[in-house]
KETORTOR-137086 format. One record per atom (N, C-alpha, C, O, CB): residue number from 1; atom name; chain; y, z, x. Coordinates in steps of 0.2 Angstrom, whole numbers, plus 5000, padded with zeros to 4 digits. Each point is the difference from the previous one (the first is absolute). Glycine has a CB too. Layout:
KETORTOR-137086
(r NUM; CA; A; (Y; Z; X))
...
END
This chain:
KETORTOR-137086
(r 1; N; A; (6523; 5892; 5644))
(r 1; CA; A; (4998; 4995; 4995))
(r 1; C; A; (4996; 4994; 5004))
(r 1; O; A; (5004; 4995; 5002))
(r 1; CB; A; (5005; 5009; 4989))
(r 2; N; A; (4985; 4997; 5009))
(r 2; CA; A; (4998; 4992; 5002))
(r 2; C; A; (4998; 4995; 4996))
(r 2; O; A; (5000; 5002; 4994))
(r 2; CB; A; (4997; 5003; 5014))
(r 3; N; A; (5000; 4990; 4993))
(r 3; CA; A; (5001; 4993; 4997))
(r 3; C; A; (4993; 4998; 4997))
(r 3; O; A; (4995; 5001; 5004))
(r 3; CB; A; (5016; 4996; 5004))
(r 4; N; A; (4987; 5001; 4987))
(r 4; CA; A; (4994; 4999; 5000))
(r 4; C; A; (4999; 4993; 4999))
(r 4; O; A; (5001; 4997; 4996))
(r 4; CB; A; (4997; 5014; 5002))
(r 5; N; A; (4998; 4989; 5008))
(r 5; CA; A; (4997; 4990; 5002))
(r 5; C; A; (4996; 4997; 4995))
(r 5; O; A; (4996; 5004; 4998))
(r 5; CB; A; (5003; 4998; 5012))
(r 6; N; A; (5001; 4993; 4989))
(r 6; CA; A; (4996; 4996; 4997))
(r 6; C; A; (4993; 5001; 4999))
(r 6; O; A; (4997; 5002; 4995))
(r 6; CB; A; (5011; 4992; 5009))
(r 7; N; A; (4990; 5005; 5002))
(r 7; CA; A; (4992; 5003; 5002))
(r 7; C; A; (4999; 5008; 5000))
(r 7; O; A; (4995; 5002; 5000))
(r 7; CB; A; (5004; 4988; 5009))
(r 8; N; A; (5006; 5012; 4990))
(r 8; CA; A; (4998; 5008; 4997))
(r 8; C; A; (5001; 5002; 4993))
(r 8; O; A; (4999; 5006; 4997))
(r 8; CB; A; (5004; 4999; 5014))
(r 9; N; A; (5000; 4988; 4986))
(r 9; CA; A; (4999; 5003; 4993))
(r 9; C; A; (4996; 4996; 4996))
(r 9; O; A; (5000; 5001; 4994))
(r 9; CB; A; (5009; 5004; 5007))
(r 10; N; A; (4986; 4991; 5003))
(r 10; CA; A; (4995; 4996; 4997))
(r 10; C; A; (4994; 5003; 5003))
(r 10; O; A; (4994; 5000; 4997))
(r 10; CB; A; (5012; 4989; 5001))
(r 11; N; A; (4996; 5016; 5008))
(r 11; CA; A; (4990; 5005; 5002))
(r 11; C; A; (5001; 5006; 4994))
(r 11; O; A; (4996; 5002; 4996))
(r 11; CB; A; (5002; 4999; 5023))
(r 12; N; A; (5009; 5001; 4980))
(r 12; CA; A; (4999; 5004; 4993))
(r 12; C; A; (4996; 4999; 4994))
(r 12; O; A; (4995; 5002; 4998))
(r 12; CB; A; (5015; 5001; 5004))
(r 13; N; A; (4994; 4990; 4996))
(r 13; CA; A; (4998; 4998; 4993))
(r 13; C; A; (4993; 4999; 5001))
(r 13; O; A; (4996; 5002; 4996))
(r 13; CB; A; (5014; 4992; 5000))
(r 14; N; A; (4987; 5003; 5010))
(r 14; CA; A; (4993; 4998; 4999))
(r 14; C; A; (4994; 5007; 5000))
(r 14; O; A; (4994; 5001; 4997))
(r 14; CB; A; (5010; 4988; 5010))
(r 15; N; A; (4999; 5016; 4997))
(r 15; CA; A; (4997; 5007; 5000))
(r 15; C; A; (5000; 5004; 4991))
(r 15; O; A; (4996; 5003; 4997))
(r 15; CB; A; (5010; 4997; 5018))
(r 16; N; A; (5000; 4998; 4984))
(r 16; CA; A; (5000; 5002; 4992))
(r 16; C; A; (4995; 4995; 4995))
(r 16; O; A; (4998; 5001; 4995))
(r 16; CB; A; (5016; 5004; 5008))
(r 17; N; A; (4986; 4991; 5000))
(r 17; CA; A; (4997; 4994; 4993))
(r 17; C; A; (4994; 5001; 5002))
(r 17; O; A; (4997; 5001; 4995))
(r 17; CB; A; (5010; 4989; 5003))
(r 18; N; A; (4989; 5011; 5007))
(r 18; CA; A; (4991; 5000; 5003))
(r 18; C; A; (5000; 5008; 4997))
(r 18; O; A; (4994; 5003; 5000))
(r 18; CB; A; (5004; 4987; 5015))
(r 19; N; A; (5006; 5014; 4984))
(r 19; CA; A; (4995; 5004; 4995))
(r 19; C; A; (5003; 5001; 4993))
(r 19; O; A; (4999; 5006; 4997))
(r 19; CB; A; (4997; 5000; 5013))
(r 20; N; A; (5009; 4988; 4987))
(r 20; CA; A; (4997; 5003; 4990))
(r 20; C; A; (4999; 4992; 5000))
(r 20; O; A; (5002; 4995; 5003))
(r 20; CB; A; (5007; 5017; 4989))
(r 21; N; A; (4984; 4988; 5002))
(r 21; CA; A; (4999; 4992; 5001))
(r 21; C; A; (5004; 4997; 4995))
(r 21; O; A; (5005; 5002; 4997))
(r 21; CB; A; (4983; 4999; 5006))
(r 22; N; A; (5009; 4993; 4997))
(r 22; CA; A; (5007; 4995; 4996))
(r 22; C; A; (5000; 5001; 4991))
(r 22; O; A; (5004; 4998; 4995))
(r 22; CB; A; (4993; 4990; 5017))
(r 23; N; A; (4998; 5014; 4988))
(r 23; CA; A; (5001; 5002; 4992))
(r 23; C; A; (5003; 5007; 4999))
(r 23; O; A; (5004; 4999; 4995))
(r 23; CB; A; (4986; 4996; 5003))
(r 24; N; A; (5011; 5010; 5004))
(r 24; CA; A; (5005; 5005; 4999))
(r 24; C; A; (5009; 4997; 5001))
(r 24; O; A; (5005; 5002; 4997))
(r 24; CB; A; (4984; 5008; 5008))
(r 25; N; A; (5010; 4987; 5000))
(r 25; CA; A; (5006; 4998; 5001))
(r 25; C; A; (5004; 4995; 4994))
(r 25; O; A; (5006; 4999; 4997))
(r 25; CB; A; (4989; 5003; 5016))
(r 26; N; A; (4997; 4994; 4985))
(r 26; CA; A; (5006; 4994; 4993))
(r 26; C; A; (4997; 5007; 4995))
(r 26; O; A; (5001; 4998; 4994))
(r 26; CB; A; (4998; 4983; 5006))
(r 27; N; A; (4999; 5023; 5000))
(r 27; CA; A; (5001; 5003; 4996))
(r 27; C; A; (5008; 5005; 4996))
(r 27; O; A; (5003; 5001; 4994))
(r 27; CB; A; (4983; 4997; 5011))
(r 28; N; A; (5015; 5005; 5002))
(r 28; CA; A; (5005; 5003; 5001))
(r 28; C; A; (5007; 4996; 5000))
(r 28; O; A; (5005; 5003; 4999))
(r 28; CB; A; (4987; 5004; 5007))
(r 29; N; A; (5008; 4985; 4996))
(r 29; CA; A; (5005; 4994; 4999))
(r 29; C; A; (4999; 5001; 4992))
(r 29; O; A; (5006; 5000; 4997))
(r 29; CB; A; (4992; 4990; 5015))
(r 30; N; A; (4998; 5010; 4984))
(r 30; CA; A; (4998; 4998; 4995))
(r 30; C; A; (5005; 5007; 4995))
(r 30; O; A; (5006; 4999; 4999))
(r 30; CB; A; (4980; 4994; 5006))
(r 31; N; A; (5010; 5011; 4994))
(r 31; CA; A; (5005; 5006; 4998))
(r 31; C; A; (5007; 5001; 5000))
(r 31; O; A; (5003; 5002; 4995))
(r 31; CB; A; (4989; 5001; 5007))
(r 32; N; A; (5012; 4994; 5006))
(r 32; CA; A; (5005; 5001; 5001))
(r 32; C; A; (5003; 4995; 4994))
(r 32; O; A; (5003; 5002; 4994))
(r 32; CB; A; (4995; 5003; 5018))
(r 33; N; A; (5000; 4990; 4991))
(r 33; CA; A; (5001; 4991; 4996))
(r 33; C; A; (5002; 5002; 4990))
(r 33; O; A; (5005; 5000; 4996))
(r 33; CB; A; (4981; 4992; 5015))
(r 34; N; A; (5008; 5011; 4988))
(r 34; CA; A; (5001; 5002; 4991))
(r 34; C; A; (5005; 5005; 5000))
(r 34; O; A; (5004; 5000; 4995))
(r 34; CB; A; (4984; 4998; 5000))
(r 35; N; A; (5013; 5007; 5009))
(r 35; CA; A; (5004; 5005; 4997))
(r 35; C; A; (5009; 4997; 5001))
(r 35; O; A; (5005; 5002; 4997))
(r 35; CB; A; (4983; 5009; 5007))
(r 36; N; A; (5010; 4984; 5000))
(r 36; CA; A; (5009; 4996; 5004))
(r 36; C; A; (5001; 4997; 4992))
(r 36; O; A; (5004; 5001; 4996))
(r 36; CB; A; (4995; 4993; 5021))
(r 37; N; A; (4996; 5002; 4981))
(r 37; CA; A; (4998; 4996; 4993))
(r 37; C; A; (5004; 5005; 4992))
(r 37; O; A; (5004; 4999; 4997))
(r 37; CB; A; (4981; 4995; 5011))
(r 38; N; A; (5009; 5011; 4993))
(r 38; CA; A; (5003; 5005; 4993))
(r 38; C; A; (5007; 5004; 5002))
(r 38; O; A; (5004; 5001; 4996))
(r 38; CB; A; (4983; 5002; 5000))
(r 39; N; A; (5014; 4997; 5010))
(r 39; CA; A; (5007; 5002; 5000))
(r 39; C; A; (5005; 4995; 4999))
(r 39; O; A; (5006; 5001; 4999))
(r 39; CB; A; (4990; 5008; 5008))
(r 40; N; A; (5003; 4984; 4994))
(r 40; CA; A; (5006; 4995; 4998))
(r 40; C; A; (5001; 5000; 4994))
(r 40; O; A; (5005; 5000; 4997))
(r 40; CB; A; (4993; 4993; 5010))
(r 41; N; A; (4995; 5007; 4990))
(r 41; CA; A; (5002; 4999; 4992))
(r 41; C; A; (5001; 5006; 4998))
(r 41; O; A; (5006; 5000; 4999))
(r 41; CB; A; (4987; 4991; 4998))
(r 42; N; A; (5005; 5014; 5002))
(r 42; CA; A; (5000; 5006; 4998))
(r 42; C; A; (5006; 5004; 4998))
(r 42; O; A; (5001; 5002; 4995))
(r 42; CB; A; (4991; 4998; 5012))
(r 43; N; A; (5013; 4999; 4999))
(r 43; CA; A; (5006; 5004; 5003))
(r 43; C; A; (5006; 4996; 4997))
(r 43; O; A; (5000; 4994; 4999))
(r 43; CB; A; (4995; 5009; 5013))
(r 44; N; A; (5009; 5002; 4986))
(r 44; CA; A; (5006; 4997; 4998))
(r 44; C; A; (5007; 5000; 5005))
(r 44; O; A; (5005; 4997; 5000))
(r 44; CB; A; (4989; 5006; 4989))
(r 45; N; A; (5003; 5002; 5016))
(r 45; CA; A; (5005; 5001; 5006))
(r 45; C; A; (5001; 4996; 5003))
(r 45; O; A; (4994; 4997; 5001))
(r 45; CB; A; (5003; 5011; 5000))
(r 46; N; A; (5008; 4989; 5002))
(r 46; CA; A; (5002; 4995; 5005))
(r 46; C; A; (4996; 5001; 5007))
(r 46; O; A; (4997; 4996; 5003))
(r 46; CB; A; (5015; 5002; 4990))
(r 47; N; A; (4989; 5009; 5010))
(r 47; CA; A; (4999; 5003; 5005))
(r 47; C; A; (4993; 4999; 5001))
(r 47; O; A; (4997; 4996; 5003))
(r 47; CB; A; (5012; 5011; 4996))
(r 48; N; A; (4988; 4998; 4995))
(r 48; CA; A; (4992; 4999; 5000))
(r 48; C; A; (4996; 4992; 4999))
(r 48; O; A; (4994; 5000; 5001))
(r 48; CB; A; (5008; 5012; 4993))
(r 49; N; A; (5002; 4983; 5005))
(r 49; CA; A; (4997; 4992; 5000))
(r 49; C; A; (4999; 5000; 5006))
(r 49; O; A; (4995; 5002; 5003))
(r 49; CB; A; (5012; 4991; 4988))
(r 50; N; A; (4998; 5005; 5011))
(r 50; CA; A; (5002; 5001; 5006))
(r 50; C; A; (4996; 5004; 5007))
(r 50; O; A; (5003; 4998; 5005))
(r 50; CB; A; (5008; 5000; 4987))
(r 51; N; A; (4985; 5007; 5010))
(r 51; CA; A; (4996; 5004; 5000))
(r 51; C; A; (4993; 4995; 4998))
(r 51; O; A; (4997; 4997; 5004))
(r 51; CB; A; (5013; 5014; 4993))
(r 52; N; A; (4988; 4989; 4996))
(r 52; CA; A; (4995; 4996; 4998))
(r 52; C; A; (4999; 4993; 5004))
(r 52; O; A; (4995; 4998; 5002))
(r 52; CB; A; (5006; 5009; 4987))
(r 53; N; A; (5004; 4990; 5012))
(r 53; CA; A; (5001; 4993; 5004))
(r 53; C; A; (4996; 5001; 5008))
(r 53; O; A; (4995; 4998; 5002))
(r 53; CB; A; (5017; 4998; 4991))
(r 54; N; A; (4993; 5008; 5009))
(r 54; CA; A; (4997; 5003; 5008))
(r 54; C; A; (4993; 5001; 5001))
(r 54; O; A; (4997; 4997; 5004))
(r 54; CB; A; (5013; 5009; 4998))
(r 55; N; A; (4988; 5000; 4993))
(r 55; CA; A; (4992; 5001; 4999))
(r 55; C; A; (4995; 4994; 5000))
(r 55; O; A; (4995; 5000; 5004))
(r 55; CB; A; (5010; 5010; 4988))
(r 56; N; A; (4996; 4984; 5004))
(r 56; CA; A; (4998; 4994; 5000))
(r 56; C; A; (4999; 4996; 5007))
(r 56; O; A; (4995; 4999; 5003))
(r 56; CB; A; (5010; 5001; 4985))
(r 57; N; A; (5002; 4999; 5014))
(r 57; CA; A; (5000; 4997; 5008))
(r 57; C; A; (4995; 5005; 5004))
(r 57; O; A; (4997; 4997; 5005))
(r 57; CB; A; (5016; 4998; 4995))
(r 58; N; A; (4987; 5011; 4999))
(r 58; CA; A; (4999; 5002; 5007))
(r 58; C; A; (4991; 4999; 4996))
(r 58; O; A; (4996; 4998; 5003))
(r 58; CB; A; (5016; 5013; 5004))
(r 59; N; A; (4988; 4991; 4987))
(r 59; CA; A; (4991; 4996; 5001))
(r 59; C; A; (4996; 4993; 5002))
(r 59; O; A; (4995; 4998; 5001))
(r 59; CB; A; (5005; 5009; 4990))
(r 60; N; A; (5007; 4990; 5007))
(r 60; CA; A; (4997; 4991; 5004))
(r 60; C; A; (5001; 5003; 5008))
(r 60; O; A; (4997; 4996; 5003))
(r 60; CB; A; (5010; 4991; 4987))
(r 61; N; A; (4996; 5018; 5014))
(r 61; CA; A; (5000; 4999; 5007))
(r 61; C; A; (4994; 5004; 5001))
(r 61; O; A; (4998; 5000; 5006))
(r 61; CB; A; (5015; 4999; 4996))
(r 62; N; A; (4984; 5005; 4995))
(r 62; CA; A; (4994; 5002; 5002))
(r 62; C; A; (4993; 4997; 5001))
(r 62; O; A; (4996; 5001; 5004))
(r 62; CB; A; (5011; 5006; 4992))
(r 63; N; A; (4995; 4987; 4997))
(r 63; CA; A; (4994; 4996; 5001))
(r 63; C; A; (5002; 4992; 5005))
(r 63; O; A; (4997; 4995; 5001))
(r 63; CB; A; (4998; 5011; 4985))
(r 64; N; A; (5008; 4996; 5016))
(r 64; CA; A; (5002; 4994; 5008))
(r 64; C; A; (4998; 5002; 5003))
(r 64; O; A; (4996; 4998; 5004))
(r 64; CB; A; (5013; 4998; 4996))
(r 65; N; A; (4994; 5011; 5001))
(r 65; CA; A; (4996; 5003; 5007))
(r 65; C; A; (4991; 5001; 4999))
(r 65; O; A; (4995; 4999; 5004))
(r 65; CB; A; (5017; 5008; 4999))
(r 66; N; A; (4989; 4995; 4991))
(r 66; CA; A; (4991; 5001; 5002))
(r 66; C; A; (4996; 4993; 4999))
(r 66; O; A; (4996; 4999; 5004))
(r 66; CB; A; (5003; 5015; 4989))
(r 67; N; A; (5002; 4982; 5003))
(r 67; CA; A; (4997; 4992; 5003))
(r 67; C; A; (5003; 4996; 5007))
(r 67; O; A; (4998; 4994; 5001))
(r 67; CB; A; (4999; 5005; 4986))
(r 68; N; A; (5007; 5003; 5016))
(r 68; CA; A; (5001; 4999; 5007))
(r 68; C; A; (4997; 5004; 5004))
(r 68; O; A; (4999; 4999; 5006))
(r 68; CB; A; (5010; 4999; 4991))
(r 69; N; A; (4988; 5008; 5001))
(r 69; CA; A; (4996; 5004; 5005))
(r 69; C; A; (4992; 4996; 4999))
(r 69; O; A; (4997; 4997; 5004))
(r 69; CB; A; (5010; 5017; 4995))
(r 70; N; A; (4992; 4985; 4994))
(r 70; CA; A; (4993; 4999; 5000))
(r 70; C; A; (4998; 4992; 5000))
(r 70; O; A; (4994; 4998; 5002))
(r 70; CB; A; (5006; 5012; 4992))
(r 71; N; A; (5005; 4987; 5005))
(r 71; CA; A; (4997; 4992; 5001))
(r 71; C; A; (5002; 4996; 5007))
(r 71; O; A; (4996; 4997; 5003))
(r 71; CB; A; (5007; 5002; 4984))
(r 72; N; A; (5002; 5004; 5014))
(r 72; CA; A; (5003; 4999; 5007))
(r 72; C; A; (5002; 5005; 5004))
(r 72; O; A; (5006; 5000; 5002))
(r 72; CB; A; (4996; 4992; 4995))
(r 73; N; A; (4994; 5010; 5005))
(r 73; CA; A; (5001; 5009; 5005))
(r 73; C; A; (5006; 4998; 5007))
(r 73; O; A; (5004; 5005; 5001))
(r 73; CB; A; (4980; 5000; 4997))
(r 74; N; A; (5015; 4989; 5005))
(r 74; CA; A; (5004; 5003; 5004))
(r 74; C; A; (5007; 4993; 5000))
(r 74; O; A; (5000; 4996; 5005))
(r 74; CB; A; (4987; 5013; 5003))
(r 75; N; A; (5016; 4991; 4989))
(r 75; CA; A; (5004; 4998; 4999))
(r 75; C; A; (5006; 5003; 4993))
(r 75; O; A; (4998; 5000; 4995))
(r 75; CB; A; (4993; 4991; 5014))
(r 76; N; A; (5015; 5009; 4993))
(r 76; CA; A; (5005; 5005; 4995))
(r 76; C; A; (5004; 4997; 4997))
(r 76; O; A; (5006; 5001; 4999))
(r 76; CB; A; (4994; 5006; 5008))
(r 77; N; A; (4996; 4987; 4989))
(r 77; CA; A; (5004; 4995; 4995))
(r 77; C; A; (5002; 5006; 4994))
(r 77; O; A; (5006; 5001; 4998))
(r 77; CB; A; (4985; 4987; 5004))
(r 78; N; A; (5005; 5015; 4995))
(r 78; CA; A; (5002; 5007; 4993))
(r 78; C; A; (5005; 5004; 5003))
(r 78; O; A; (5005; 5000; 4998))
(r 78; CB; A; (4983; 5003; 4997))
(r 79; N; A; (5010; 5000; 5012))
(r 79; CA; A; (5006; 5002; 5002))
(r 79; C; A; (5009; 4998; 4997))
(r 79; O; A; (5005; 5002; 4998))
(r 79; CB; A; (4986; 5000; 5010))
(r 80; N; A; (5006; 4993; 4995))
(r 80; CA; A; (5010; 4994; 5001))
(r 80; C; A; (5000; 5001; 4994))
(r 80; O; A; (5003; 5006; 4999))
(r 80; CB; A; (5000; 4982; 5010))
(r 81; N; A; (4994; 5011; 4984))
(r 81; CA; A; (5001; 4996; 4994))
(r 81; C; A; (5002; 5009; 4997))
(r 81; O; A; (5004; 5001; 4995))
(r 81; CB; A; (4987; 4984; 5005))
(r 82; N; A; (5006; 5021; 5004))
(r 82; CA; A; (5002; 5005; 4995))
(r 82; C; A; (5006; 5004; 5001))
(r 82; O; A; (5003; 5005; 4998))
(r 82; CB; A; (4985; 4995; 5001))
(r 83; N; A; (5014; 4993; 5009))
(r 83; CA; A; (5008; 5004; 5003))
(r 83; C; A; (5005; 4998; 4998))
(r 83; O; A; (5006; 5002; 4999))
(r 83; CB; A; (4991; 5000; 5012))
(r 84; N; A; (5000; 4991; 4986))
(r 84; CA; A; (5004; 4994; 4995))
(r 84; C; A; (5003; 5004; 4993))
(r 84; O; A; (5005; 5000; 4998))
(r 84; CB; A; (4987; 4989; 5007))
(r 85; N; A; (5002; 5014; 4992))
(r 85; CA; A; (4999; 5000; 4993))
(r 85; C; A; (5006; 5009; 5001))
(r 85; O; A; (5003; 5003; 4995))
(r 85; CB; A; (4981; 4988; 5000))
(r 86; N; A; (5015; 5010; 5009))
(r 86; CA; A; (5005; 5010; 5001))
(r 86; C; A; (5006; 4998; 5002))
(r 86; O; A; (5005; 5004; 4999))
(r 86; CB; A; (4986; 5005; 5007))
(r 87; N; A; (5011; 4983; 4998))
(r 87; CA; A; (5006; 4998; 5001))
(r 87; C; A; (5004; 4998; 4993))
(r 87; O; A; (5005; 5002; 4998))
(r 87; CB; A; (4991; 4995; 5015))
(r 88; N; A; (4998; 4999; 4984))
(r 88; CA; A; (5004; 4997; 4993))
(r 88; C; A; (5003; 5005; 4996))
(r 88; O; A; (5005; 5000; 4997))
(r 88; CB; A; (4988; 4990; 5003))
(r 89; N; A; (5002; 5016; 4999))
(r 89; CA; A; (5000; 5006; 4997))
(r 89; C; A; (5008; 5004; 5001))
(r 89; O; A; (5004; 5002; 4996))
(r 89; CB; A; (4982; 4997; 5006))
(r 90; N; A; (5013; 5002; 5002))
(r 90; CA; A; (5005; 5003; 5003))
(r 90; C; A; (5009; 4997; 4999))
(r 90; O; A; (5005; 5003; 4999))
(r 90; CB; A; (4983; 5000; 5009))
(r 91; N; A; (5009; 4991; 4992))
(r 91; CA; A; (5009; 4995; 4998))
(r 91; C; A; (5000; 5001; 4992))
(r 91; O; A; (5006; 5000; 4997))
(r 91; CB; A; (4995; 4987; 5012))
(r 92; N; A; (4994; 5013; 4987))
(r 92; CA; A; (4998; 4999; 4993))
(r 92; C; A; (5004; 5007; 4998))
(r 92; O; A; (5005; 5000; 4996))
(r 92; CB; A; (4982; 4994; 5003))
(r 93; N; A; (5010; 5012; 5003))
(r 93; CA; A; (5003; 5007; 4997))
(r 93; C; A; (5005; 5002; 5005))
(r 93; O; A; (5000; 5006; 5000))
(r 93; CB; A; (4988; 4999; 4994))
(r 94; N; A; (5015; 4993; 5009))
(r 94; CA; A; (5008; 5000; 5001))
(r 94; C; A; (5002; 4995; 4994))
(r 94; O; A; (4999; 5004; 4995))
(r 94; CB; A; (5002; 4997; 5019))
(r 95; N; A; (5002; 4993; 4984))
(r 95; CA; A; (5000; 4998; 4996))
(r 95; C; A; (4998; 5003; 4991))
(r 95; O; A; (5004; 4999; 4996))
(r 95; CB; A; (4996; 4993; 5015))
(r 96; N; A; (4996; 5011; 4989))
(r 96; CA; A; (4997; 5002; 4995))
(r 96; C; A; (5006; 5006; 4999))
(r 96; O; A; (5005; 5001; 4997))
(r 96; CB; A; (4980; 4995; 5005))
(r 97; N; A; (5011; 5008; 5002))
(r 97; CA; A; (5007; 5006; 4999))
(r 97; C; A; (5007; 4999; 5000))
(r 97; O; A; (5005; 5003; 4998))
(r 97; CB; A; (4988; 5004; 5008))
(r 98; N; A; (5008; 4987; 4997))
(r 98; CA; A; (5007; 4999; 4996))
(r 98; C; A; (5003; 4998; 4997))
(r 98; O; A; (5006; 5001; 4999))
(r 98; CB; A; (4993; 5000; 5005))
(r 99; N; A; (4996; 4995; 4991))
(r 99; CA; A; (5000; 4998; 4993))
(r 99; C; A; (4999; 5007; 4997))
(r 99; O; A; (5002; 5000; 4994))
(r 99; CB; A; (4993; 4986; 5007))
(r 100; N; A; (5002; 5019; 5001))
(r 100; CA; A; (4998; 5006; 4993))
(r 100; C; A; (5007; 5006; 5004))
(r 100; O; A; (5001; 5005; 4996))
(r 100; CB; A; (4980; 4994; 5000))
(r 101; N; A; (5021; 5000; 5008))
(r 101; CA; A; (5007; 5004; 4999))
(r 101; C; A; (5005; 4999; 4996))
(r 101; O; A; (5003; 5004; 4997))
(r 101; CB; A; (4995; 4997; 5010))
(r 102; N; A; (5003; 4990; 4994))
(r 102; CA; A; (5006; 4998; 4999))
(r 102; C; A; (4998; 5001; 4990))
(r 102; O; A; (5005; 5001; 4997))
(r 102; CB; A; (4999; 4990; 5017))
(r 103; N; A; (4990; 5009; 4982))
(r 103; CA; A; (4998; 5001; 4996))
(r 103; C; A; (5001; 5007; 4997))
(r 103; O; A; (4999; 5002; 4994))
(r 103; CB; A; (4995; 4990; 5010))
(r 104; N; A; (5007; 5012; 5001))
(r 104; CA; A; (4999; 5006; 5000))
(r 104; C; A; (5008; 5003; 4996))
(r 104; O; A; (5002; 5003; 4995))
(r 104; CB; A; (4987; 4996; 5018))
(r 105; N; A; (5015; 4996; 4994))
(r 105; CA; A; (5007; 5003; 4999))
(r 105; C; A; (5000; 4997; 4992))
(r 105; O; A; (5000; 5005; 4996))
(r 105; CB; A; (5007; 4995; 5019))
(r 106; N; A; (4993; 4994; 4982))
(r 106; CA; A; (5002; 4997; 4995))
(r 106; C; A; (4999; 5005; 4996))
(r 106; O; A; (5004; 5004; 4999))
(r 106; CB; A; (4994; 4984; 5004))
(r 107; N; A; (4995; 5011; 4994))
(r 107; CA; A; (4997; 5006; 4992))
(r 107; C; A; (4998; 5005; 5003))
(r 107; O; A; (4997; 5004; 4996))
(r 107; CB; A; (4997; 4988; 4996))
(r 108; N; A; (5006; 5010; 5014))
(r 108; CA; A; (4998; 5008; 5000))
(r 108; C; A; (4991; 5002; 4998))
(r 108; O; A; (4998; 5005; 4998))
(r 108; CB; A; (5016; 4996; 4998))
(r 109; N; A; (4985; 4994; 5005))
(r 109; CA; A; (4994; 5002; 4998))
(r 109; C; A; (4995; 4994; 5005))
(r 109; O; A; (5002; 4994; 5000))
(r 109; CB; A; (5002; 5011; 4985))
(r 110; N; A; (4989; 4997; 5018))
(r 110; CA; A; (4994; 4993; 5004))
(r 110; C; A; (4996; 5002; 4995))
(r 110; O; A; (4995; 5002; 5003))
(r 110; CB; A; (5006; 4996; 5011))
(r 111; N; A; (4998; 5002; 4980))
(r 111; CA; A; (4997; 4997; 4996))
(r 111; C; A; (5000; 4993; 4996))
(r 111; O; A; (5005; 4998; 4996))
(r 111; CB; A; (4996; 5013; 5005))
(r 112; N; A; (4995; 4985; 5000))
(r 112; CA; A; (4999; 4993; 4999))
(r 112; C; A; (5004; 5000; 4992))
(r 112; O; A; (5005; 4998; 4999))
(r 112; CB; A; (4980; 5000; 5011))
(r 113; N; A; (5011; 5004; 4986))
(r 113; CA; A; (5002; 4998; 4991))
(r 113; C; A; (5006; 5001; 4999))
(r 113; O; A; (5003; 4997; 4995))
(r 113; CB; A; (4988; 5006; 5000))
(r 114; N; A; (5012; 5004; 5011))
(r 114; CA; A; (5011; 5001; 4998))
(r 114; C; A; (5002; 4993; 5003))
(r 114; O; A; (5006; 4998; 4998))
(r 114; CB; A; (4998; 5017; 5005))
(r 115; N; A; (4993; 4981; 5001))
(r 115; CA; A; (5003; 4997; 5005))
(r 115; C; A; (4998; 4990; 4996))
(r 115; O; A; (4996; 4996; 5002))
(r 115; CB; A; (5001; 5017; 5011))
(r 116; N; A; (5007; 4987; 4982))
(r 116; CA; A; (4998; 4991; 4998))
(r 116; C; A; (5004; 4996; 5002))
(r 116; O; A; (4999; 4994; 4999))
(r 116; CB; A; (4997; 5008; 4991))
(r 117; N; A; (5012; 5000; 5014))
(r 117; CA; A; (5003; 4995; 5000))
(r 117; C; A; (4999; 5000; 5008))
(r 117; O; A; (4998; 5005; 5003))
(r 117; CB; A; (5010; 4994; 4985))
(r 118; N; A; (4996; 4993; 5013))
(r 118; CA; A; (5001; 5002; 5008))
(r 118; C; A; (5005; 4997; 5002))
(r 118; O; A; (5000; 4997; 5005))
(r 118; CB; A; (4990; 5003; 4998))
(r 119; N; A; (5018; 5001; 4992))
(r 119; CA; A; (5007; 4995; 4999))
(r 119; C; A; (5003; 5007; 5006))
(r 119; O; A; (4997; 5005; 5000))
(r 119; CB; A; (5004; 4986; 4983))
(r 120; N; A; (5006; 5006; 5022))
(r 120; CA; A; (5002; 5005; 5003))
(r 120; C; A; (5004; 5006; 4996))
(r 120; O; A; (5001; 5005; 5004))
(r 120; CB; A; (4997; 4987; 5003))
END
């Protein structure tokens, strides 16, 4: 298992961004973005919110990176901000799931409408 460097994972991103242009890419931020959107409201599932939320973050991390490639090519400000936004992510749905277990054990059910109270 080797390690991948800083500088080899910014000659990737740049090799990947110089061939789709910046409009496919907020296009594809874009899609992901509404479908994270109709699935929050949409879903009655705790799991599936939850799911829809991530979908959302990871379309703001795409458009960091791709206006980090295009406004400022050679410096990895989008980067940090999109290692930030997968770190915060990441403490969020630990926590998350363990509010929809402990949910889970209570009414037996991660459906949001069974689920009105929140007394122990």
């Amino acid at each position: 298992m080797h390690c991948v460097s800083s500088y080899n994972l910014k000659r990737l991103i740049i090799i990947i961004m110089e061939q789709v242009p910046l409009l496919h890419v907020l296009i594809l931020s874009t899609t992901i973005f509404f479908l994270g959107m109709y699935g929050f409201f949409a879903r009655r599932n705790m799991l599936m919110i939850l799911m829809s939320i991530e979908l959302i973050l990871n379309s703001v991390n795409i458009n960091f990176l791709a206006f980090n490639h295009y406004l400022y090519p050679h410096k990895l400000e989008g980067l940090f901000f999109s290692m930030f936004i997968i770190t915060i992510a990441a403490g969020e749905v630990a926590v998350a799931i363990a509010i929809i277990i402990n949910l889970y054990r209570r009414f037996s059910t991660v459906d949001i409408e069974d689920t009105n109270t929140m007394k122990y």
